[in-house]
C-alpha positions, 0 to 999 in steps of 0.5 A: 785583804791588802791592796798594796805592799810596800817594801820597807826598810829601817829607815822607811819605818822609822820615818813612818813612825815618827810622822804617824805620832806628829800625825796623832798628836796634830789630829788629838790638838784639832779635837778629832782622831781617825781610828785608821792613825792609831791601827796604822801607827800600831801595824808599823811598829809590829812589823818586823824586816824580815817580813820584806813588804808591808801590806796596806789598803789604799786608805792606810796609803792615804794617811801614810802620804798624809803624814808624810807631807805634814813632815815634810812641811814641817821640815821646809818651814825649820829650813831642814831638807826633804829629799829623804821624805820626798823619795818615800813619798813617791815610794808609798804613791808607786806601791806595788799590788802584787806581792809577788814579782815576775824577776 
């Protein structure tokens, strides 16, 4: 059972995508790999957007903002900026409960 739903949209996704492989390949260059990566990486490549919202367990939301800052960190040290990164990081912090909204 999910305990967050996340509202994605195309760019989230590929965002999650791309920081999810860099996330594998520094863990398989480290010699250890969580089975969590690989499910997680596999679930948001099959989600489809019209499916709305993402559910994830809290540690499927741990290794997402994981990835996430390890992009991040990446983009500082090239000198690129990290808004984008940034407000989807809060996004995955502020993950919602329920899926069903009261408005």
């Amino acid at each position: 059972m999910a305990d967050y739903y996340l509202k994605v949209d195309n760019i989230m996704k590929n965002m999650f995508v791309v920081a999810l492989k860099e996330e594998l390949a520094v863990q398989q260059e480290q010699g250890y790999q969580w089975p969590i990566t690989e499910e997680l990486l596999q679930k948001v490549r099959a989600y489809e957007l019209s499916e709305k919202r993402l559910p994830i367990t809290v540690e499927e939301q741990r290794e997402i903002r994981n990835a996430l800052n390890r992009l991040r960190d990446k983009y500082l040290a090239m000198g690129r900026f990290s808004d984008g990164i940034d407000s989807v990081i809060l996004k995955v912090m502020k993950a919602n409960r329920s899926k069903h909204f009261c408005w």
